[in-house]
C-alpha positions in Angstrom: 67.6 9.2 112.3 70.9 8.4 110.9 71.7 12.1 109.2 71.2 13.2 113.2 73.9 14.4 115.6 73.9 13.0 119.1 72.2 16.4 120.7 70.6 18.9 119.5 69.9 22.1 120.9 66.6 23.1 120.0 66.4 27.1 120.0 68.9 26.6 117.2 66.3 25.1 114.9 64.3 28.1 114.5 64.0 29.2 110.9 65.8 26.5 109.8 64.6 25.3 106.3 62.6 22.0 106.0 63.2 19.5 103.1 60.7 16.8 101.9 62.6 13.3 100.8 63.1 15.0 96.7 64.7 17.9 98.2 62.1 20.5 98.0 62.0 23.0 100.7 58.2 23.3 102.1 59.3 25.3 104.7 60.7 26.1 108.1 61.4 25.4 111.5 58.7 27.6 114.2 58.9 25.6 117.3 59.3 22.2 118.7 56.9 20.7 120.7 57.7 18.3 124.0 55.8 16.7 126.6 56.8 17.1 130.0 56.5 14.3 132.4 56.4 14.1 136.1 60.1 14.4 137.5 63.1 13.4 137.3 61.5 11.9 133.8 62.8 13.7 130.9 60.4 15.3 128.4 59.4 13.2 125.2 60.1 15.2 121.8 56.9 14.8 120.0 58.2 16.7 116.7 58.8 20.0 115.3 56.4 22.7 114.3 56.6 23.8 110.4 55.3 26.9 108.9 54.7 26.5 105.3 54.4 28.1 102.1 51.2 29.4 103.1 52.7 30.9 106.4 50.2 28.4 108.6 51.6 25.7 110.7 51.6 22.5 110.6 53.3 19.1 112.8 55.9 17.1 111.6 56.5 14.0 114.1 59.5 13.5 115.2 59.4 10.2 113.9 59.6 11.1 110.4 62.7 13.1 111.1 65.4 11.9 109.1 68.4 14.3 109.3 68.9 17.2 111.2 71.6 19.6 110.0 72.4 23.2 111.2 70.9 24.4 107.8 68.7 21.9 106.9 65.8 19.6 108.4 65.1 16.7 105.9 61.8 14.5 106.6 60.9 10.8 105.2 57.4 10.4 104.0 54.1 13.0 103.8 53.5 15.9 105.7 49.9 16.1 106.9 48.9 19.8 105.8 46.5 20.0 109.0 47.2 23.2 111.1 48.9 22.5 114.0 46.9 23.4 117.3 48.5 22.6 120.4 47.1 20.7 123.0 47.3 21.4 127.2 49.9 18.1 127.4 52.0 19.9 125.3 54.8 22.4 125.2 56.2 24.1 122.8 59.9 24.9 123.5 60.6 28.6 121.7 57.7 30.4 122.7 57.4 28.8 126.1 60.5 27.5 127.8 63.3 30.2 126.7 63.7 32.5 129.4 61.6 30.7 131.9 63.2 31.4 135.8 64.2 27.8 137.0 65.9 26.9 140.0 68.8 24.7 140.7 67.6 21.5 143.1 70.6 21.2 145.2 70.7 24.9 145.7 68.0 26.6 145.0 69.3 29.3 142.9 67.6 31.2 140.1 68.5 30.7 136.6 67.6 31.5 133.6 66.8 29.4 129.9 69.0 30.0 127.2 68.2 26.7 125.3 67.2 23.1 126.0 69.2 19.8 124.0 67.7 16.7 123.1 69.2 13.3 122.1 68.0 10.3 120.9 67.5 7.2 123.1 68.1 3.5 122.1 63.8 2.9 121.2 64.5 6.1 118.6 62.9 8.5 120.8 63.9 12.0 121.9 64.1 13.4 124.7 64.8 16.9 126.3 68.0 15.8 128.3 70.0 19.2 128.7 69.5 22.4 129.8 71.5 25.6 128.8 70.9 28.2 131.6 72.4 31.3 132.8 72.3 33.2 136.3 69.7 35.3 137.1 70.4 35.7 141.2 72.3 34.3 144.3 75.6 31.6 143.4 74.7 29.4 140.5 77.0 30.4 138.0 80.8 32.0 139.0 79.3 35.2 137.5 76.2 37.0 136.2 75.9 36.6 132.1 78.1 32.9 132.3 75.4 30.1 130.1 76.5 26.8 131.6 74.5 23.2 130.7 73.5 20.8 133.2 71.2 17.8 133.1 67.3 18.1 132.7 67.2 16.9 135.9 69.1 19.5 137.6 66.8 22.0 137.7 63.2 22.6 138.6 60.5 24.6 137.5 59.5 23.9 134.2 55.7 22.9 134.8 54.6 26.7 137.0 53.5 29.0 135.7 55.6 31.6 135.3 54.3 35.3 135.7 58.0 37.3 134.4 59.1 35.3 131.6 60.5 37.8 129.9 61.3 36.9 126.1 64.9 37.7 125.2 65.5 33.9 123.7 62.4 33.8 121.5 63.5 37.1 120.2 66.8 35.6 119.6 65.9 32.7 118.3 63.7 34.8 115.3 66.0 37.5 114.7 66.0 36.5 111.2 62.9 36.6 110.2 60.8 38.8 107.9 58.5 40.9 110.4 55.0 39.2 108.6 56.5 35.8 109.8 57.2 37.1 113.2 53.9 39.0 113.5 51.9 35.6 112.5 54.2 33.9 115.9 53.2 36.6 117.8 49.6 36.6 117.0 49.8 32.6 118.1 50.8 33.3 121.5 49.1 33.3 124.8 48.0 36.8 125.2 50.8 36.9 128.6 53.5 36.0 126.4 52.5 37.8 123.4 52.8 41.0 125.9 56.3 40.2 127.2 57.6 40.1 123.6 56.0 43.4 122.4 57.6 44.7 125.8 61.2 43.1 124.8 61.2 44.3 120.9 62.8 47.5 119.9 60.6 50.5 118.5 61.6 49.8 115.3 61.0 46.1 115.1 57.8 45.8 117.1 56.5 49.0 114.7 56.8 46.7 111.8 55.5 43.5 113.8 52.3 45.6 114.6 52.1 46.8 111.2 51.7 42.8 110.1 49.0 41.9 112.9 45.2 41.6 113.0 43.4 45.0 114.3 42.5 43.6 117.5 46.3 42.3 118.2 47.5 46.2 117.3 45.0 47.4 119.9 45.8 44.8 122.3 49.6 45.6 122.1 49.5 49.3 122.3 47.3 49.4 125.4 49.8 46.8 127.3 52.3 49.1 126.5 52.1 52.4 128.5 51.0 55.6 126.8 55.0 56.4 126.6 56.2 53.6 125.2 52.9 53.1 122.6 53.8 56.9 121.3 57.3 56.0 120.8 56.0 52.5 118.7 53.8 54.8 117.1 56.4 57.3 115.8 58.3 53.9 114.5 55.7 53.4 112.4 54.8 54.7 109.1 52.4 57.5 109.1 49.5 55.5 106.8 49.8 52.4 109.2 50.0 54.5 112.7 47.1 56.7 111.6 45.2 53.4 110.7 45.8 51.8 114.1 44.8 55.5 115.6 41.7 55.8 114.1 40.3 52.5 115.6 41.1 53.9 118.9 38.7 55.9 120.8 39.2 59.6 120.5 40.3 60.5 124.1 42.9 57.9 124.0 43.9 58.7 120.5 44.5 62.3 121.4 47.0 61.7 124.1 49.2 59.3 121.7 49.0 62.0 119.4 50.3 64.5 122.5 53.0 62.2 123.5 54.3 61.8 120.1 56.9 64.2 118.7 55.1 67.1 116.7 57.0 66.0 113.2 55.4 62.3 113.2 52.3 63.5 114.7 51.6 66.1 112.0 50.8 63.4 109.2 49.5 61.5 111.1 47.1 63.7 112.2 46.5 64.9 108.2 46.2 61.6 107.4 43.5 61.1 110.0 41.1 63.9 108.5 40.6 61.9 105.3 37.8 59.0 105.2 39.1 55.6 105.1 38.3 54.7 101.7 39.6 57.4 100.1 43.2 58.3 98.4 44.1 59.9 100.9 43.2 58.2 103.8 45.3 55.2 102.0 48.0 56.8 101.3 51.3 57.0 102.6 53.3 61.0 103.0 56.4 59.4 103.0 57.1 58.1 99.5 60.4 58.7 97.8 60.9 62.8 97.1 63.8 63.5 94.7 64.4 68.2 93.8 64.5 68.7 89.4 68.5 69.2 90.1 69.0 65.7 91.7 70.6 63.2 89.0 69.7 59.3 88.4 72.4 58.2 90.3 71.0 59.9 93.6 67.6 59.0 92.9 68.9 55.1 92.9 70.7 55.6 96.0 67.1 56.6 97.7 65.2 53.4 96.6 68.4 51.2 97.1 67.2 51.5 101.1 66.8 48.6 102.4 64.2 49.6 104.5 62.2 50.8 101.4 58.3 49.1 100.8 59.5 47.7 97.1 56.3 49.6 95.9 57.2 52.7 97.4 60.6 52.0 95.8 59.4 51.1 92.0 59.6 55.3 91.9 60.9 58.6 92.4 58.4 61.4 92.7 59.7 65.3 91.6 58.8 67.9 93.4 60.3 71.3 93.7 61.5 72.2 97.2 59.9 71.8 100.4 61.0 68.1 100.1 58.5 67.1 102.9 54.7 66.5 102.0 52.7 68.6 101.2 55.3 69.4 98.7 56.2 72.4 96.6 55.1 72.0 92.9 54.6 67.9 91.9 56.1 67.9 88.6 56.1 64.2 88.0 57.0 60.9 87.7 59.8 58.8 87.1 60.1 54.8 87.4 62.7 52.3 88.4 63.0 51.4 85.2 63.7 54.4 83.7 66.2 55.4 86.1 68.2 52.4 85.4 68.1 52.9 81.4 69.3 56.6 81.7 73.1 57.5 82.5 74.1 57.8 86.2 74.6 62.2 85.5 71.3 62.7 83.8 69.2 64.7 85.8 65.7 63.6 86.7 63.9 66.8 85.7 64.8 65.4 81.7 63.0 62.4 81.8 60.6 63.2 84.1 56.9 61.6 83.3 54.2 64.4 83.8 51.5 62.9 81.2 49.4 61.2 83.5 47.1 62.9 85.8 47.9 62.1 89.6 45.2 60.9 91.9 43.0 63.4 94.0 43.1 63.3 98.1 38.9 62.5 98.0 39.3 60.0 94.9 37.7 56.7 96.4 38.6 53.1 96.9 37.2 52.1 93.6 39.0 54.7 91.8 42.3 54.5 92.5 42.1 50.6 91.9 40.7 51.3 88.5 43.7 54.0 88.1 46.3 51.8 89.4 45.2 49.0 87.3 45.0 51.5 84.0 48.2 52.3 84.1 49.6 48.7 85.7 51.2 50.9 88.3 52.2 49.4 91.9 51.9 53.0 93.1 50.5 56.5 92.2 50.8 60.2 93.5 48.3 62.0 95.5 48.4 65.8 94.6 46.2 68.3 95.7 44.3 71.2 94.0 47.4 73.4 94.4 49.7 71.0 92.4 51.2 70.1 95.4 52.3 66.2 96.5 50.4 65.2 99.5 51.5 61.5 99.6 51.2 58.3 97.3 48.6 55.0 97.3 50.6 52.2 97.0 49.2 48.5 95.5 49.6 46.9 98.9 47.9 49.5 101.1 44.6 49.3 98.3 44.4 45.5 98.2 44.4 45.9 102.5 40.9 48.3 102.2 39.9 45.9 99.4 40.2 42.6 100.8 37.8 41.8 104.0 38.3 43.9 107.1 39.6 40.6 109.1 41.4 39.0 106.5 44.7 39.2 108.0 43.1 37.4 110.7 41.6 35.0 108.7 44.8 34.0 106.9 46.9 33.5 110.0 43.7 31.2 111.8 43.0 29.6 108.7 42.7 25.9 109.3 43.5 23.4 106.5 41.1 20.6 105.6 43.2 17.6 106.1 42.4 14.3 107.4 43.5 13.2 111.1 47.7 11.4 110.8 47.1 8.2 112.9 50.9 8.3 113.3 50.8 11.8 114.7 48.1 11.1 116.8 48.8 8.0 118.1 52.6 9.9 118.8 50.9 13.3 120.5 48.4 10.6 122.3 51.2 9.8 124.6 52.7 11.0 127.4 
């Protein structure tokens, strides 16, 4: 591996983009996987775990390696587009040895693991030869919080099973990512570990983790949770997607979320759960982007600039005469991206205004507002009740989730690719 450094430290290659020999990217860096041998024998790199274009996973010996940069992982050959399934001999470093309690052998003191290093030996293998630890109890380090690395060797622990992991490094180590590529990690992990790092996320990032997961991962989650914490995960979340992942729950346990929650997220919620499920408003979502006749293009842009804004909730502004907050006062239109960037920055938004096209209706089903939304190639549309007033919008992505097969974010992340057997990688993952 001549483009290689003499150690690498393997948390480090999360996310990191993966190069084929012509220098396209095909995708990243999830994991590595290791096999751990009986002591004092260091564990055997086998090769690194890639998700792809098609956000499954896939194994990329170690052998085919050819450089490994701090950007960049570049490989020499094919990539077998198998999905990767790990095996009981195996290990994968990220999701299972980062923030495993180990001990030190001459003293016995608990430590923690930041990060584990490899290095090549002389026959062009790799093995796991450092550890980066930090104290956890008694007199390991010279004070708590100090990382210090130490031979492989120098430590034990690494094959029990360990019952408080925790998951600060994995978190850590996919800080990065986009929340659909951390919620198809997450739904890969062993159920124990996938409950440690639901526990460790923030409100705010594990809302938009469970937002990305299967229905039975959501419902597996929030019950690990605590009724508390679940209500506080819940308010995170937007109204469409938390009143989704309520309505699958049974009613008694549904109600107390819905308690524990603060009255000003539970309220759409709870409006959004008296509509049927296939209807515009039961897909919609009340908080889309609310701008008062007065307000001028340059504050509208300054609302869908949020980076925190679904794009198709962001495509456009919807008037409304005050109250700001659905249900609305009068809806009195429309107005695009597009038009907002054509028009001067003082013009205000009540002069350009589109109120030619008929909003959707709250009981208007599935079928209908794909045929509406189609129409009128919009990525979103308003909901408006009898009264004239905005209840909400229907946006592209929340009708293609009803329209699509009730598992198929399931399906996409288990999907396994028809590919035949490597006889390189199995003859590599073959041994121990």
């Amino acid at each position: 591996m001549s483009g290689a450094p003499s150690r690498v430290f393997l948390a480090r290659l999360a996310g990191v983009a993966v190069f084929d020999p012509v220098g396209d990217q095909v995708g990243r860096v999830r994991d590595v996987v290791v096999a751990l041998r009986l002591a004092p024998r260091a564990p055997r790199v086998l090769g690194l775990v890639v998700e792809v274009a098609s956000r499954h996973a896939v194994f990329l010996p170690i052998t085919r390696v050819t450089v490994i940069e701090a950007d960049a992982v570049v490989f020499d050959g094919r990539l077998n587009v198998r999905r990767f399934q790990k095996r009981e001999s195996e290990t994968l470093v990220i999701a299972e040895l980062l923030d495993r309690t180990v001990r030190f052998r001459d003293s016995g003191d608990a430590v923690s693991v930041v990060d584990v290093a490899m290095e090549p030996t002389r026959t062009r293998d790799w093995l796991v030869t450092k550890v980066a630890v930090r104290r956890t109890t008694g007199r390991g380090l010279r004070k708590r919080g100090e990382s210090r690395i130490v031979d492989w060797d120098a430590v034990e622990g690494f094959s029990a099973v360990e019952l408080g992991q925790g998951a600060a490094g994995l978190i850590a180590a996919f800080e990065r990512m986009k929340p659909a590529d951390l919620a198809n990690i997450v739904h890969e992990l062993p159920e124990k570990r996938r409950t440690e790092v639901a526990v460790a996320l923030d409100d705010e990032r594990l809302a938009d983790v469970l937002e990305e997961l299967p229905e039975d991962d959501q419902i597996e989650i929030l019950g690990k949770l605590g009724v508390d914490r679940a209500a506080d995960v819940l308010e995170a979340m937007g109204p469409d997607d938390a009143a989704d992942l309520l309505g699958d729950l049974p009613t008694e346990q549904r109600e107390q979320l819905l308690t524990l929650m603060e009255p000003r997220d539970a309220a759409p919620v709870r409006r959004l759960l008296t509509y049927p499920d296939h209807s515009a408003g039961g897909l919609m979502t009340t908080d889309p982007v609310i701008v008062p006749p007065d307000a001028t293009v340059a504050e509208a842009l300054a609302l869908i600039r949020r980076p925190d804004l679904n794009p198709a909730l962001a495509a456009q502004v919807y008037v409304c005469r005050p109250p700001a907050m659905t249900p609305t006062g009068r809806y009195l239109g429309t107005v695009h991206f597009q038009k907002l960037l054509r028009e001067p920055p003082p013009t205000l938004v009540s002069g350009i205004v589109d109120s030619a096209l008929d909003p959707l209706r709250p009981t208007m089903s599935l079928e209908a507002v794909a045929m509406f939304l189609a129409t009128y190639n919009l990525v979103a549309g308003a909901v408006v009740d009898e009264n004239g007033h905005l209840l909400g919008s229907v946006t592209i992505d929340d009708v293609l989730d009803h329209l699509l097969p009730e598992d198929w974010r399931e399906a996409a992340m288990d999907a396994v690719a028809e590919a035949p057997a490597d006889p390189e990688e199995e003859a590599l993952r073959g041994t121990t």
